[in-house]
N, C-alpha and C positions, 0 to 999 in steps of 0.2 A: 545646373551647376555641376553634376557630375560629369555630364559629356564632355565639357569643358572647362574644367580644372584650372587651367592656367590663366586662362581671361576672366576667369572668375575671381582668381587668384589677385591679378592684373589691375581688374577695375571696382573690384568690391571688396574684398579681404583689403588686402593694402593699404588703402585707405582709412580702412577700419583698424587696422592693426599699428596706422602711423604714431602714433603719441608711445607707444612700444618701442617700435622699431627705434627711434628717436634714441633710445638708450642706450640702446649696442655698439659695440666699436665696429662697425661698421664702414666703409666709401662712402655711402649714399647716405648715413647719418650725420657725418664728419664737421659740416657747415651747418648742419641743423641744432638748434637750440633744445635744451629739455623741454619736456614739457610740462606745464602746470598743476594743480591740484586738481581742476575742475578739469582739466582736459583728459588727464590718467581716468579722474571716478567715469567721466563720459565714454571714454573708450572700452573700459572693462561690462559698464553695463550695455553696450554695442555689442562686443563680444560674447558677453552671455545671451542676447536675445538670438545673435546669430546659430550659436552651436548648441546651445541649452535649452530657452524657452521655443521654440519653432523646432519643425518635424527635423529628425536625426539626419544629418550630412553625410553624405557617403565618407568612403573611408579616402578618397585619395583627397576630397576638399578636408575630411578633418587632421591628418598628414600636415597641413598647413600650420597647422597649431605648434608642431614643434620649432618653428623658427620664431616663435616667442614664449617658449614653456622655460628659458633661463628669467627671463622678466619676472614673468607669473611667477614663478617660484620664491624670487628675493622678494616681491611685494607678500605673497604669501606668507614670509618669515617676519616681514615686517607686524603683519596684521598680527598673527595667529598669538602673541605674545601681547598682543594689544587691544583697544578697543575703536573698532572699526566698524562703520557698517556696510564695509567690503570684505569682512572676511569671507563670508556664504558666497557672495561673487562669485572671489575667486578657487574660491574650496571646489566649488560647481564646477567652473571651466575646467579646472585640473582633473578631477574625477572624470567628467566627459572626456579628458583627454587619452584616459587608460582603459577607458570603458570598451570598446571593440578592437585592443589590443591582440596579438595571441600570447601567451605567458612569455616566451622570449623578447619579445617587444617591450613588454613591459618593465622585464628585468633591466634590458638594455636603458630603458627611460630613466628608471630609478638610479641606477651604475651612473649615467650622465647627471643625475641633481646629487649623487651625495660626491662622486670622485670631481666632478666639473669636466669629464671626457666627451667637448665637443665633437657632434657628425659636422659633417662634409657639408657646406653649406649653412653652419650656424655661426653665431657670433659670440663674444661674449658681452659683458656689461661695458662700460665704459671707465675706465682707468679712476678711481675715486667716488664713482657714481655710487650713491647708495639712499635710503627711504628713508623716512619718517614718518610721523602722524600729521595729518594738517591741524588743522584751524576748523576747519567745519567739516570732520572725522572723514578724512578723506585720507587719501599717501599725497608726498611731496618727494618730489627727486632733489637731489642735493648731493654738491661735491663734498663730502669729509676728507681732508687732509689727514687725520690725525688714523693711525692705523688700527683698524677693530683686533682686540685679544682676538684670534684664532683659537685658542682652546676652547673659548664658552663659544664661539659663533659654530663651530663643530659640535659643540653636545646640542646646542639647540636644533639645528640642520637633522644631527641623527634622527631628534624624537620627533621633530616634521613631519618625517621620509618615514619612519613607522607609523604615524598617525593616518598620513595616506593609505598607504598598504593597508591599515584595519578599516579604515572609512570604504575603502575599495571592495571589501567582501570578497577576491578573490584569494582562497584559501591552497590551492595551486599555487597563485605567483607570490602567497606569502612562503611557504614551503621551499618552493625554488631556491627563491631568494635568499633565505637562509643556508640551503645548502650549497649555493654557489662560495656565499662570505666565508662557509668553512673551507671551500675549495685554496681561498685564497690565506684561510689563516695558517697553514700550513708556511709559504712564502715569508710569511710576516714575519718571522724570528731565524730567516737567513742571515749570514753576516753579509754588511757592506762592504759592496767591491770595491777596492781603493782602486783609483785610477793610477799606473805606472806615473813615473816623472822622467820624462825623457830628457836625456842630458844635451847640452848646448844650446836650451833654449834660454829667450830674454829674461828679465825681470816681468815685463812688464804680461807677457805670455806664461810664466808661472801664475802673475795673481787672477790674470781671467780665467784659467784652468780652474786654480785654487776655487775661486767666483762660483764658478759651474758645477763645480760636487757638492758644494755647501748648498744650493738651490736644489739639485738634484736628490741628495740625501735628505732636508729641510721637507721637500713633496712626498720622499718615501714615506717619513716619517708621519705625517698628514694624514696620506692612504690609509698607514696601517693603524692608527689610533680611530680610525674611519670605521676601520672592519671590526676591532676591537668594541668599539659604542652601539655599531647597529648589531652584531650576534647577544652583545649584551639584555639590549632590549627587547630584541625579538626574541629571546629563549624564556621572555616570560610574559609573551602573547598564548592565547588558547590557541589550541591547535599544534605548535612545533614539539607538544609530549609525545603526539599521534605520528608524528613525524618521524622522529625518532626511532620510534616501536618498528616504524615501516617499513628503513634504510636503516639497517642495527650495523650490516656488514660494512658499508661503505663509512660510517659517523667513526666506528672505530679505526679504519683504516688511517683518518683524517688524523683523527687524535694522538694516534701510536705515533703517527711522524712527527709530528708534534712534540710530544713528550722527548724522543728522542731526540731531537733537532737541539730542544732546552738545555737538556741534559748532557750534550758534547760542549754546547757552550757555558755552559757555567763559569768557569776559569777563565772568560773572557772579560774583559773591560767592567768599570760600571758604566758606561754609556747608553747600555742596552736595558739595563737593569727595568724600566719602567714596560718597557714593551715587552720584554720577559715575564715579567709575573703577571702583567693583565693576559698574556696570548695562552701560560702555563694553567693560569687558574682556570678559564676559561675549558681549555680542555678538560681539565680534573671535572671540572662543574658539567660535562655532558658525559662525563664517563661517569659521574654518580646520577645521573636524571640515569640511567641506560639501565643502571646496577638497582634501580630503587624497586621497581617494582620484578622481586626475585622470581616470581613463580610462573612471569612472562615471558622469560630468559630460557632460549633452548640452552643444550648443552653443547652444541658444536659453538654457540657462542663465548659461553661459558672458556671454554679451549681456548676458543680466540683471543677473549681477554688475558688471557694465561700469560700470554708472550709480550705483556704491555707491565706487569709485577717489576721487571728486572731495571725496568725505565722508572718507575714511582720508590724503587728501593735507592736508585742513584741519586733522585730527588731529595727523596727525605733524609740522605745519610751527607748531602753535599751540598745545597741550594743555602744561599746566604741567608734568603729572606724563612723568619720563622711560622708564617701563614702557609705558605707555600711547602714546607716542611709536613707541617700538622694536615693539612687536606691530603699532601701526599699517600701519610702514612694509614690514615683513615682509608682512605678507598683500597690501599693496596691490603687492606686485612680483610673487607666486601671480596675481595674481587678473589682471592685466597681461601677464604671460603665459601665461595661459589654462592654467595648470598646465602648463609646460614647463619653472618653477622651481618646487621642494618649497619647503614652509617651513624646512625643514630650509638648503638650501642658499641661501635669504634670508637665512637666519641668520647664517651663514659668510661670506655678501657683505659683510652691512652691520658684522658684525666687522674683517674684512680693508681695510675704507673704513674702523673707527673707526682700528686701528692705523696706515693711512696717514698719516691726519692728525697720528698724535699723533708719529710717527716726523718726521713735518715740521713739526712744533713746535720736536722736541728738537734738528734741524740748524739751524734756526733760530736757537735760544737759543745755538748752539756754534758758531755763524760765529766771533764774535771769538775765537779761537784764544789768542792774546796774553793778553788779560785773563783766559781760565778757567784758563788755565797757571800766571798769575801768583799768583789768589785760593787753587788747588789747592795752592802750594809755601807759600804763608804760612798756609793750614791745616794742612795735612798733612805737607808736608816737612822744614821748619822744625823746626815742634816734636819729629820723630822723629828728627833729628839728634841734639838738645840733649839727648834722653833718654839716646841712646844713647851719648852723653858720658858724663851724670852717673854710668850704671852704671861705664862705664870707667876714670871717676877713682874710682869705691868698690872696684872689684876691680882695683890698677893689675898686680899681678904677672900679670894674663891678657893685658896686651896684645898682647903677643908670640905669636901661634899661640895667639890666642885658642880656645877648644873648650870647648863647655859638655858635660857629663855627668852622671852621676847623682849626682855627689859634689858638684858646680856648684849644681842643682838644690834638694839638700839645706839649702847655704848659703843658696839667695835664699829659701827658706822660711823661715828661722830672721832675715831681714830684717825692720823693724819697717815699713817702709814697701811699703804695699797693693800698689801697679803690680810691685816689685820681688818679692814675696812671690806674686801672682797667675803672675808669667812661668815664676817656678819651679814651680808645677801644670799649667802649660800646655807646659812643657819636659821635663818628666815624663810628661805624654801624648804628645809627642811619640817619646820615647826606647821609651814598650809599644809604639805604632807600627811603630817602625824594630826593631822585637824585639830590643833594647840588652840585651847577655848582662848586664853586672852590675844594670841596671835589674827584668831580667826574674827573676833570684836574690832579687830581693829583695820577691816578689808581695803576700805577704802583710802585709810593714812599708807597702807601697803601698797596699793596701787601707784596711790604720787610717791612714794622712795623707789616701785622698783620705775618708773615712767622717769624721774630725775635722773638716773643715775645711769641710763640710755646715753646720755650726753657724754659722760665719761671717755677721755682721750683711751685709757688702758682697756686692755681686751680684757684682762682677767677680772674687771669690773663693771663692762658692759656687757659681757658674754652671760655671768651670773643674775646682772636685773635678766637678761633676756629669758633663764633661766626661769628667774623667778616669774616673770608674769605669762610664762608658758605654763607652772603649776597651778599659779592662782587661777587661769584662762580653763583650766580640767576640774576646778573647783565649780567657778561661777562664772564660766563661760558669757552671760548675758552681759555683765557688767565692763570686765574685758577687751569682748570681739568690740563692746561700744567705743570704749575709749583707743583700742588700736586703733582702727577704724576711724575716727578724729582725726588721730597725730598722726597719722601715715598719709592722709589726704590734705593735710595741713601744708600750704606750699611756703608757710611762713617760713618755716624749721629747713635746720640744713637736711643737705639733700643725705648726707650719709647716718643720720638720726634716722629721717624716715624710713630710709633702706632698714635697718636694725630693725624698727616697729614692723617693717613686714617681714624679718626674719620670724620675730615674736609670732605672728601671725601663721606663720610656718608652725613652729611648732602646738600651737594651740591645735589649730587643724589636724595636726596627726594624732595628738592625742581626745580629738573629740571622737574619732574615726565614723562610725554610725549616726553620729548625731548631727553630723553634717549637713543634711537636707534641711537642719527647721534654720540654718541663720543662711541660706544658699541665696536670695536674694541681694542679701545685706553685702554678701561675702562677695560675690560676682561681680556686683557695678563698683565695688572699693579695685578689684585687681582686674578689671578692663579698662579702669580709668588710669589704674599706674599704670600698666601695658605703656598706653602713649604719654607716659610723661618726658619730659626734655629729659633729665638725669638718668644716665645710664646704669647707676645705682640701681635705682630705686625702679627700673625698667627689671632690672634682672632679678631681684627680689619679687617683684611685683608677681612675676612668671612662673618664678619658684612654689610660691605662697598660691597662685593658679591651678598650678600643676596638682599637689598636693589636696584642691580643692576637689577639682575634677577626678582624682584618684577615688575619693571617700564617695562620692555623689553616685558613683557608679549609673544605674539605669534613672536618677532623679536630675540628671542636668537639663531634661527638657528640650522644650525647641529652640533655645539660647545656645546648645552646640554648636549650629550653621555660624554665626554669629562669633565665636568665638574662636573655631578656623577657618575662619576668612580671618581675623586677627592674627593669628598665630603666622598663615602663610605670609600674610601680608611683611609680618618682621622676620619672614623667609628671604623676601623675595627683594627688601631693602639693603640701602646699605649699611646697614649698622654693624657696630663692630661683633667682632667673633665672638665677645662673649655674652651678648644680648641673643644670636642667633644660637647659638650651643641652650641660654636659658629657653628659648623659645621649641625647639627638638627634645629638650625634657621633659617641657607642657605635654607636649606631643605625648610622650611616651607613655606620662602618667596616664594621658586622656583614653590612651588603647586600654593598659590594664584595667583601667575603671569600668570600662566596657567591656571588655574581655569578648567572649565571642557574640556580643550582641553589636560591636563593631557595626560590622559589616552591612547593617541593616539599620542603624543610628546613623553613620556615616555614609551613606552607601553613594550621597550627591561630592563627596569631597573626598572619599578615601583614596579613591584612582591619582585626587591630586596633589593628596601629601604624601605619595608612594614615588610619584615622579620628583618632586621637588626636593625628597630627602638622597633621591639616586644624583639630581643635579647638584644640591650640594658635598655629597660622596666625592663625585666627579671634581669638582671646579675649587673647593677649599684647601687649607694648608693647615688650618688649627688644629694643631693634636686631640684635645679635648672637643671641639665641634664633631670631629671626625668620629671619636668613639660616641659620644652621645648619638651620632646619628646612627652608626651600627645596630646602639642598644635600639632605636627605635624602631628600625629594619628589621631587628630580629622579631621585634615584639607583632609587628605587623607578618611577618614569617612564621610565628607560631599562632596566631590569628587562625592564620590562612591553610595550614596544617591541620588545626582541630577541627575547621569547616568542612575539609575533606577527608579528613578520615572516618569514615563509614564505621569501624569498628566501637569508636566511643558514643554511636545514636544507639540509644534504646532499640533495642528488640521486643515487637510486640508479637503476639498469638489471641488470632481472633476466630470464633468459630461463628457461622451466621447459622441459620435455618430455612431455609427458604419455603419449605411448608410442613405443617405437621402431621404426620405417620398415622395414617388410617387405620 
């Protein structure tokens, strides 16, 4: 096979490689039909017995591989998100593909699947051509007209293209790799060159010019959200901290042009704005990996960074965005004093300056004493007088040793007027509170007025039953968790009743805090069974009242966790709307604290993939609220990850042995 390459190539590859080749736009595929389900799964496991399962091909027969490693690839993206039992196939063939690489090669390879920079001699797909799942877990080729988002087919691409590289073990070509992307993020926050318009040309020769930059800038823009996705991911692979430490001269070189580059444009357009703050933060974010471990840091570096201050001063005193501001000004206080301040406690400074100022805003606004006094008793005083009248004149025989009680309470319910009707729920929770012996005799008539009164169109008289059967639930929890528990799973009732009941349930939960583990079964199958119910209410309540569950349970959730993010991802990774998904990254977040650093080792088969899933919705959402829940949750898994490694917070032990005793 190796002496002869081409006839190998010729009369056995080819053939083998035909249901492939069939995809590409190609001459020789042009008249030919796709091929089928059963002919793609036949041909991939042909191709793995040839290059995989049988002794290792030389290197000019496995060279071959690359005039269909653009196929393998988009089936590969197809699978890898799916359930296949071709993904390991083709996982295989690819890996054998990079496997007797030299690290250039393989950069080059990778450069060709994530930018699409055909060699000489390759093809690409066929105009509309793209995969599916089959029927009897195969891939299927199929034309889709309708045109795939590019934004989400790019972030999944990126985390492919790193998933190879770590599946690959070469720790070289992930290094490279990396520092090549920085080579190029430099470029990335160039301005676009407008192309001249030269006079006396047609109409119809302006709009194809016009045509041409718009494709042309359209591809920049591509690339450079390209370079921006894999530095992201790959700066938090193991190994690129090592990396770092190794090339300290060169990372800053990168970065200073960088910072500078941002910081002449600022003043430019918002056009740029998105690729600005991802390529600026970016930098910041390896000039504090560089900065974090101070005692690592020579001092001629030290220097180096010196001349990088005057670029993070023009940042933080100019730059629109106020993320970007705040990272600025933090590293440029690191870098100022030479690592004598963490970022951590830049943090803390420029917090403690914002609250000063705003502390002296608010003495500020409250100098005139006189006028807030006055505006406070004609809001607030005034009118809580005049109420407490009109009650007075409706109840006159109270006046006298006035005293409200549970018989008090019963009358202002049965009032037709809301305020007077609400004080009596809220005078009722007062009285389980003060544990009011004839209040507390009567649990269960209290249970149906605060469960009734649930239904209530007015917030300020279902918000108080909620209230109330949150304090009777810290009372007599048993009786309660039973009857929420009922009417919340009750599919009879309207859907925004039952939402309420599991707000109820919310609050019972936090106030039971410890006592959580003894009704943890009970409480579990009620809020994995709202999880999927139709009503997007009562989903997001359901998730709330989860969240909260899993908070208290801390190390008592069991082996029902696996079970429960798989749920959670699962309303990740749907379409549901934003605010079912923002409820479901909550769960998440309580689910971390509750675990706190035993995480890692609870989660340890699904943390990798609520880490990626919360970075892809970071990437790909628009909802404000999704977007910071998902931060909170990032960060919570960032201080996770932080207490695991810092050495300084394990116990220090001293131990003296004896190994024999002194004659």
């Amino acid at each position: 096979m190796e002496k002869n390459s081409e006839i190998t190539y010729k009369f056995l590859l080819k053939p083998v490689f035909l249901p492939l080749l069939q995809c590409l736009d190609s001459t020789e595929s042009e008249k030919c039909e796709i091929p089928d389900e059963f002919q793609l799964s036949q041909c991939l496991e042909e191709v793995k017995k040839v290059f995989v399962d049988n002794a290792q091909p030389g290197e000019s027969v496995q060279a071959y591989l690359k005039s269909i490693l653009i196929v393998l690839f988009k089936i590969y993206s197809c699978v890898f998100y799916g359930a296949s039992y071709l993904r390991s196939t083709v996982e295989e063939i690819l890996l054998r593909s990079l496997q007797n690489n030299s690290t250039a090669e393989n950069i080059q390879v990778f450069e060709l699947l994530a930018f699409n920079r055909l060699e000489k001699g390759m093809f690409p797909l066929k105009k509309g051509l793209t995969f599916k799942s089959g029927e009897e877990g195969g891939i299927v080729a199929t034309f889709d007209e309708n045109e795939e988002n590019w934004l989400v087919s790019d972030d999944e691409k990126a985390i492919i293209i790193v998933d190879l590289m770590t599946k690959q073990g070469d720790s070289e070509t992930l290094s490279q790799f990396f520092l090549h992307l920085l080579k190029r993020l430099g470029s990335i926050i160039d301005p676009l060159e407008e192309d001249s318009d030269p006079e006396g040309d047609d109409f119809e020769s302006k709009l194809l010019r016009i045509e041409k930059q718009l494709d042309d800038k359209m591809f920049k823009l591509k690339e450079s959200l390209m370079v921006v996705r894999l530095i992201s991911l790959l700066s938090e692979s193991e190994g690129i901290q090592d990396v770092i430490m190794k090339d300290q001269v060169k990372v800053v070189e990168f970065t200073k042009m960088t910072l500078q580059r941002v910081a002449i444009q600022i003043e430019e357009s918002a056009e740029r704005q998105l690729i600005d703050k991802e390529s600026v933060c970016l930098a910041i974010g390896v000039l504090a990996s560089l900065t974090s471990s101070a005692s690592k840091v020579k001092n001629s570096l030290w220097d180096q960074l010196q001349t990088v201050v005057p670029d993070l001063d023009n940042l933080m005193n100019r730059h629109p965005d106020q993320e970007v501001r705040e990272c600025a000004e933090d590293l440029k206080i690191v870098i100022a004093s030479r690592g004598i301040y963490t970022n951590e406690m830049a943090k803390r400074m420029r917090k403690e300056k914002t609250k000063l100022e705003k502390e002296k805003k608010i003495v500020e606004e409250l100098s005139n004493k006189e006028a807030v006094f006055e505006n406070l008793k004609n809001v607030v005083i005034d009118p809580a007088i005049k109420l407490k009248e009109e009650v007075m004149n409706l109840y006159p025989n109270k006046k006298d040793g006035f005293k409200e009680g549970f018989e008090e309470a019963l009358e202002y319910l049965n009032d037709p007027m809301i305020p007077v009707k609400g004080h009596g729920l809220i005078l009722l929770s007062k009285l389980v509170q003060n544990k009011d012996t004839p209040t507390i005799e009567n649990k269960e008539k209290l249970l149906n007025i605060f469960k009734e009164h649930l239904s209530h169109e007015d917030s300020y008289i279902y918000l108080a039953a909620i209230r109330g059967l949150v304090v009777l639930g810290d009372q007599y929890p048993d009786e309660v968790l039973s009857t929420i528990s009922q009417e919340a799973s009750n599919s009879k009732r309207q859907e925004d009743v039952r939402a309420k009941f599991a707000e109820a349930l919310v609050g019972v939960l936090r106030s039971l805090g410890e006592l959580t583990p003894k009704f943890k079964d009970r409480i579990l199958n009620l809020l994995l069974a709202g999880v999927q119910d139709k009503s997007v209410s009562v989903r997001v309540s359901s998730m709330s009242a989860l969240g909260e569950a899993l908070k208290n349970l801390k190390d008592s959730v069991g082996s029902i966790c696996h079970e429960i993010t798989t749920c959670l991802l699962g309303v990740l990774r749907s379409l549901d709307e934003s605010s079912v998904k923002s409820a479901a990254v909550l769960c998440i977040t309580y689910l971390l604290q509750g675990q706190g650093s035993s995480a890692l080792e609870v989660l340890k088969d699904s943390i990798g993939e609520i880490h990626r899933e919360l970075r892809r919705l970071l990437a790909t959402e628009k909802d404000n609220q999704l977007i910071m829940h998902t931060n909170l949750a990032l960060d919570e898994l960032d201080t996770i990850m932080k207490s695991f490694l810092d050495l300084s917070q394990q116990p220090m032990k001293k131990e003296i042995f004896i190994s024999s005793l002194p004659k």
